[in-house]
Backbone bond lengths (Angstrom), bond angles and torsions (degrees), N, CA, C in turn:
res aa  C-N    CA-C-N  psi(-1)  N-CA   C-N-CA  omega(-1)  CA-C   N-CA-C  phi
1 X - - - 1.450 - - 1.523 108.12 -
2 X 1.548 104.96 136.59 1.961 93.84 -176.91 1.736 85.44 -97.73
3 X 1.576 79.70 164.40 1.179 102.12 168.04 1.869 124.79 -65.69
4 X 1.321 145.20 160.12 1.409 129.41 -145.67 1.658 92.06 -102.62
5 X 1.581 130.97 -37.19 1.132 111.40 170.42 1.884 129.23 -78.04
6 X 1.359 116.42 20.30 1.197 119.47 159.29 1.225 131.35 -116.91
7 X 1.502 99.19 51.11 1.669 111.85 -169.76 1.669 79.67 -122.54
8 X 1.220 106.84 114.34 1.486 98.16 -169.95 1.789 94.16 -123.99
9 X 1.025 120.21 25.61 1.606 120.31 -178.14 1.321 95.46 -116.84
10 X 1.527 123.35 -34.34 1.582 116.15 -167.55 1.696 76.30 -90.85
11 X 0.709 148.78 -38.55 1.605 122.68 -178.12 1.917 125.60 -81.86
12 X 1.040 92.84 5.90 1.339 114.27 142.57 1.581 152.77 -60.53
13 X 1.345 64.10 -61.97 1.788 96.72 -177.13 1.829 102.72 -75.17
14 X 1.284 92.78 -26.61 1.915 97.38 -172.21 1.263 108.54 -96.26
15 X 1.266 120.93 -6.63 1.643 135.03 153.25 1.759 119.44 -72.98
16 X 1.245 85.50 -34.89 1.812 92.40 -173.03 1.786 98.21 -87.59
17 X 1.004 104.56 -14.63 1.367 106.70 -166.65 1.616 98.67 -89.53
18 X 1.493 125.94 -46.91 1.236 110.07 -177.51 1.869 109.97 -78.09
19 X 1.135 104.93 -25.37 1.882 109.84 176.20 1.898 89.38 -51.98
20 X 1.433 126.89 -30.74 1.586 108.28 -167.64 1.373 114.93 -92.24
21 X 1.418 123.67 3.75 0.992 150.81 -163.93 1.763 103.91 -100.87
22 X 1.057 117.04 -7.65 1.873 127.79 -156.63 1.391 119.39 -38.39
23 X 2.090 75.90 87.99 1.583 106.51 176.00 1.629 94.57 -92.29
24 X 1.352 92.90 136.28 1.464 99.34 155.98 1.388 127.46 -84.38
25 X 1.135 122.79 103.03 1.197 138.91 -176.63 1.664 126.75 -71.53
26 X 1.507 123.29 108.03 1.062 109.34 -177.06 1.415 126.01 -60.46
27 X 1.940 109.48 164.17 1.503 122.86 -159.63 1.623 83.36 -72.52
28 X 1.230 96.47 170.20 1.706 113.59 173.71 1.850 84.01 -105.83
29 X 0.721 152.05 -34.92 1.326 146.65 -157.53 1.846 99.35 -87.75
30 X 1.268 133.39 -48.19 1.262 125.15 157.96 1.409 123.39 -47.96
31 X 1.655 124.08 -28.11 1.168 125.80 -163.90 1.715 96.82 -88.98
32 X 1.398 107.49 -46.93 1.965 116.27 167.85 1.453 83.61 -47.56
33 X 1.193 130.21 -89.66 1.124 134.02 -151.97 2.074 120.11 -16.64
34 X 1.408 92.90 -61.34 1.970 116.00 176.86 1.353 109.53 -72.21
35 X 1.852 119.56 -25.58 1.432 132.86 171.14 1.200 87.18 -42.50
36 X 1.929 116.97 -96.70 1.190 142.02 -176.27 1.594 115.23 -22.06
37 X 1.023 124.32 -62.76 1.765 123.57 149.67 1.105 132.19 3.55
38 X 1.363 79.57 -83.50 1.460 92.80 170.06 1.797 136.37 -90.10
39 X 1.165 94.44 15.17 1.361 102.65 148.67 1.284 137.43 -123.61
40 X 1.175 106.29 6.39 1.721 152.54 157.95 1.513 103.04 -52.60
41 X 2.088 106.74 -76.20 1.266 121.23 159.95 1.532 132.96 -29.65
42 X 1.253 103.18 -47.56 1.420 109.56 179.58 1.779 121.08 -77.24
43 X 1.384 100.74 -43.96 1.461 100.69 163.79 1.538 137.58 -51.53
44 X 1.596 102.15 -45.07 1.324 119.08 160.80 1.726 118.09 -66.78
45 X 1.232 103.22 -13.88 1.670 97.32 170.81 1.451 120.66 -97.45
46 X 1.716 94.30 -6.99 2.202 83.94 -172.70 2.020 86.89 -91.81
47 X 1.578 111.92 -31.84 0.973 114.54 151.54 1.657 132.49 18.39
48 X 1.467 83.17 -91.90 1.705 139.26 -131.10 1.923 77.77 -92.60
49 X 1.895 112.79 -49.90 1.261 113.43 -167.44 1.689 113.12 -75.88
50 X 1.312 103.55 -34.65 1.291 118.64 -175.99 1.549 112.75 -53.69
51 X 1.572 108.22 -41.62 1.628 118.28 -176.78 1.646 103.89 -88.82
52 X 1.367 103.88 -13.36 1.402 85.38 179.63 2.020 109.06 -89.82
53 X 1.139 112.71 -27.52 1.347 128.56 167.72 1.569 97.96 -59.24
54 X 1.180 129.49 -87.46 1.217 112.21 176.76 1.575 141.12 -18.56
55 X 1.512 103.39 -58.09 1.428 100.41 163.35 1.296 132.59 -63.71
56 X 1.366 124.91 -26.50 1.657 140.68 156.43 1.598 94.98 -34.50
57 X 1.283 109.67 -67.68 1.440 126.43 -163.80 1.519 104.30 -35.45
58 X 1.309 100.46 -54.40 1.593 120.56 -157.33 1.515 101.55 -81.32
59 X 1.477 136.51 -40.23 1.185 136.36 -143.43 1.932 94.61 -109.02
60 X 1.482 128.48 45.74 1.075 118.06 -157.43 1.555 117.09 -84.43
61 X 1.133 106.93 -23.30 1.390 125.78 156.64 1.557 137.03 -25.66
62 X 1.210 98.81 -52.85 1.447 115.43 164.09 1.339 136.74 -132.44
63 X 1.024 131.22 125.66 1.729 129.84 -127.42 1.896 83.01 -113.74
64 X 1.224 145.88 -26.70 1.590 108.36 144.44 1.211 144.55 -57.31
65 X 1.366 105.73 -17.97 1.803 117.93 164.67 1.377 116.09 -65.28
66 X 1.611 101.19 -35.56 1.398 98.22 -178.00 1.584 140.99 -98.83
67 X 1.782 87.34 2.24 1.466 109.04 164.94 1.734 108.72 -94.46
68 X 1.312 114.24 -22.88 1.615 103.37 171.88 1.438 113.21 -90.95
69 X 1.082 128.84 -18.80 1.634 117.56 155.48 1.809 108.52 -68.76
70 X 1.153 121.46 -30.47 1.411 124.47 178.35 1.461 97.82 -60.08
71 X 1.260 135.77 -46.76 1.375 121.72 -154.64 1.453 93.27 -109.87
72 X 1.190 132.14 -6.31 1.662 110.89 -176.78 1.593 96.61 -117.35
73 X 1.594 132.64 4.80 1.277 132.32 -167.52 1.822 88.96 -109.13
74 X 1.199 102.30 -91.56 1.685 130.13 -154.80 1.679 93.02 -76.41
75 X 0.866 123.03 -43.90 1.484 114.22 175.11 1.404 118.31 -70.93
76 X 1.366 116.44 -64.12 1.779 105.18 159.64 1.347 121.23 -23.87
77 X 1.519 86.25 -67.92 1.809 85.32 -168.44 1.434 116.44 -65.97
78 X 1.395 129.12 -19.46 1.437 104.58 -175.72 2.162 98.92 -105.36
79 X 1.362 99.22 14.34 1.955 103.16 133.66 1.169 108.28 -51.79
80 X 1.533 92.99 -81.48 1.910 98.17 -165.09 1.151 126.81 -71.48
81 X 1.282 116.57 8.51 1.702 137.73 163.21 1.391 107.09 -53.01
82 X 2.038 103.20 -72.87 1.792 117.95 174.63 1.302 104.93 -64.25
83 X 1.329 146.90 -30.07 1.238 143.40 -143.85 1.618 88.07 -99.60
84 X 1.417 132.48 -35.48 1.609 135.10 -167.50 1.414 98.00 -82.61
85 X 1.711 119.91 -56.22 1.648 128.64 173.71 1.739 107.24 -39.27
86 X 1.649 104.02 -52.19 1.670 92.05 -159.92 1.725 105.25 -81.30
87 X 1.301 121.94 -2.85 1.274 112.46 -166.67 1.491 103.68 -93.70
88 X 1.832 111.43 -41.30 1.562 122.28 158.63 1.574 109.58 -50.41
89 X 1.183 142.76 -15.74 0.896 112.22 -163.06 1.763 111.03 -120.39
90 X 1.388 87.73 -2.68 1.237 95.32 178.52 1.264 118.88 -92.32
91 X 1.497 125.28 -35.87 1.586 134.83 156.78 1.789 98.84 -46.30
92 X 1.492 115.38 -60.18 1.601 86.30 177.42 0.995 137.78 -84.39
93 X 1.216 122.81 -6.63 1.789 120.75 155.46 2.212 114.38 -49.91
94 X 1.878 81.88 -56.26 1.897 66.04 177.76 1.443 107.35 -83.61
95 X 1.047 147.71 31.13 1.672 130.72 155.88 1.580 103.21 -85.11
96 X 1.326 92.38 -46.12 1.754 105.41 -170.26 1.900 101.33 -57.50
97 X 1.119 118.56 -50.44 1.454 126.92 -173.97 1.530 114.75 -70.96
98 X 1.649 116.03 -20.26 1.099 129.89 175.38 1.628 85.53 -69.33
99 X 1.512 117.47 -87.11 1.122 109.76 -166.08 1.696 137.17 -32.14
100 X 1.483 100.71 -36.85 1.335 115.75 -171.74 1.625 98.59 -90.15
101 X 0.897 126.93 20.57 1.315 126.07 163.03 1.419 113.58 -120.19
102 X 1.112 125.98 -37.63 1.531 137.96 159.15 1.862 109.22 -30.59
103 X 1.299 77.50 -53.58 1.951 99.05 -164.71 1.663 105.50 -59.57
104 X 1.487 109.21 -49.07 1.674 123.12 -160.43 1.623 78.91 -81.06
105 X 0.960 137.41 -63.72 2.069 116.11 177.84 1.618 96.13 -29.53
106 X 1.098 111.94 -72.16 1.371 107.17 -135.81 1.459 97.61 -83.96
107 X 1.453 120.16 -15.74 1.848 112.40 161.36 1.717 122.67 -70.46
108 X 1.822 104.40 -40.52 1.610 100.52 140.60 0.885 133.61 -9.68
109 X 1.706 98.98 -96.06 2.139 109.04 177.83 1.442 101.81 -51.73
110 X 1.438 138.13 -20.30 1.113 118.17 166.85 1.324 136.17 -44.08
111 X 1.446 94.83 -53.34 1.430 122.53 -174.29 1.041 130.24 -75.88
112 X 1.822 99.65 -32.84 1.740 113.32 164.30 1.748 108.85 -53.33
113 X 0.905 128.04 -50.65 1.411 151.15 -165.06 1.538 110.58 -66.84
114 X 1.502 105.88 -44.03 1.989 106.55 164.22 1.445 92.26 -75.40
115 X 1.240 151.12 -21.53 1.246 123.54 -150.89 1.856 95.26 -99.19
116 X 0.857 116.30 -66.28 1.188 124.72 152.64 1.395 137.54 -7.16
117 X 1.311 111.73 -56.60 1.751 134.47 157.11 1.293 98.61 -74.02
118 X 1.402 138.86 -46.65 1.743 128.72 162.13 1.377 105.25 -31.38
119 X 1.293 111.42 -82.81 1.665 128.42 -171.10 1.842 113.49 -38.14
120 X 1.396 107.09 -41.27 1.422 118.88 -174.04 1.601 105.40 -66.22
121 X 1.978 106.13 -45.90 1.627 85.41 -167.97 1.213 104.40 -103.03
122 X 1.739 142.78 35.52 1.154 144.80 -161.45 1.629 72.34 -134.35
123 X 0.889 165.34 -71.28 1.614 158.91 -176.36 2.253 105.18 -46.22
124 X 1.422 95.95 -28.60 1.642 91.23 167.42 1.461 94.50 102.13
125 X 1.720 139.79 -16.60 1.253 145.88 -171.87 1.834 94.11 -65.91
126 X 1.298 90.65 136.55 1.632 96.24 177.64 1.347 84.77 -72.82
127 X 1.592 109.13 166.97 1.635 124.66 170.63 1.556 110.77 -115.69
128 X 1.425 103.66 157.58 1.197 95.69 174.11 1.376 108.46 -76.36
129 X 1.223 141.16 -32.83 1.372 127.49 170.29 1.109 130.63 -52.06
130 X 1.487 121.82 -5.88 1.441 124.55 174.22 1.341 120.88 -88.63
131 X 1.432 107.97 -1.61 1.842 128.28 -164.46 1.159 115.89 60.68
132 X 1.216 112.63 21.36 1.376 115.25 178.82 2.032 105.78 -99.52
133 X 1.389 109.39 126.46 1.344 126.28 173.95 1.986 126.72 -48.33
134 X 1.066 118.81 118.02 1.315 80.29 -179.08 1.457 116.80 -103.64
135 X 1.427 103.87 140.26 1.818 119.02 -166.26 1.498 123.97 -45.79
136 X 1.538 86.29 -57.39 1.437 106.46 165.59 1.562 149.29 -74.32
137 X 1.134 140.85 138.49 1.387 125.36 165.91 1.837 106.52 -48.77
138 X 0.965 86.91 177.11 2.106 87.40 -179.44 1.468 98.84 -107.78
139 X 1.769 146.17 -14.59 1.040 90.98 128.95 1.791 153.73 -112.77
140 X 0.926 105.02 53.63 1.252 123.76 167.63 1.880 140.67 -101.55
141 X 1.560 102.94 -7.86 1.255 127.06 167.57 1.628 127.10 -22.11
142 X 0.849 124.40 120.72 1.623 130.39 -155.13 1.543 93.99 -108.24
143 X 1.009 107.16 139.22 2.126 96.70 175.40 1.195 80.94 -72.99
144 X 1.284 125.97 179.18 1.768 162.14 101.77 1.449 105.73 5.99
145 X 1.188 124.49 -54.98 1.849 129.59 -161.95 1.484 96.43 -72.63
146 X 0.889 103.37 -58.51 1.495 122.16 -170.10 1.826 114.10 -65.03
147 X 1.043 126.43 -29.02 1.593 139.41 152.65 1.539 115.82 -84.32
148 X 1.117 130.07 -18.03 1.570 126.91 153.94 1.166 134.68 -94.42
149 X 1.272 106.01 78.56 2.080 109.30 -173.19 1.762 114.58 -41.87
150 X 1.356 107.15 -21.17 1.655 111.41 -175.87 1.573 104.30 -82.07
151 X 1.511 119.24 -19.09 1.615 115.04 178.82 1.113 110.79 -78.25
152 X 1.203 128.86 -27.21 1.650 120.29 175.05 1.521 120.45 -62.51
């Protein structure tokens, strides 16, 4: 049995296969880019809440001072609090799902490929993975019983 990363033809073929497919694939540098954003966003909003709480704190005296720091301090910022969380979190859900979908293809063809080489040497057919040639055309295939006069 080979090992699954030295099958270097089926990983070929699954390269050539998505190049025929010509998806445009987003930059990784735009996706850093909205990462950074949004955690950009979020900083500037606990920020943004922190100074606006503070000044509430400070301005107690008069309760329109302390509703317009309320709405342009602590309320902004914990906008751009959810607005920084959902944008971070959504770039890493699809990178992560990109990846983990990438992987289950290519653990698939993995699996197709043990199952397959199962089937081949449990039928007695030499494999090509064994370097062994095969004699015959395919259809002309002889079992095993029948080519060993000592198995009968």
């Amino acid at each position: 049995m080979t090992p699954v990363n030295d099958n270097d033809s089926r990983i070929d073929q699954f390269r050539s296969e998505i190049e025929q497919l010509k998806l445009k694939g987003s930059s990784s540098d735009s996706e850093r880019r909205l990462l950074l954003i949004g955690i950009v966003l979020t900083v500037v909003g606990i920020a943004l809440a922190i100074f606006g709480a503070v000044q509430v704190g400070e301005t107690g005296d008069s309760a329109a001072d302390q509703r317009a720091y309320m709405a342009q301090g602590s309320l902004m910022g914990l906008a751009l609090i959810v607005a920084g969380a959902a944008v971070w979190i959504r770039f890493s859900l699809a990178r992560y799902l990109r990846f983990w979908l990438v992987r289950m293809t290519y653990e698939s063809r993995a699996n197709t490929d043990r199952i397959v080489d199962a089937i081949e040497r449990a039928s007695g057919l030499p494999t090509s993975t064994d370097g062994a040639e095969l004699q015959h055309s395919p259809g002309t295939v002889t079992p095993p019983a029948a080519a060993d006069p000592a198995a009968r």
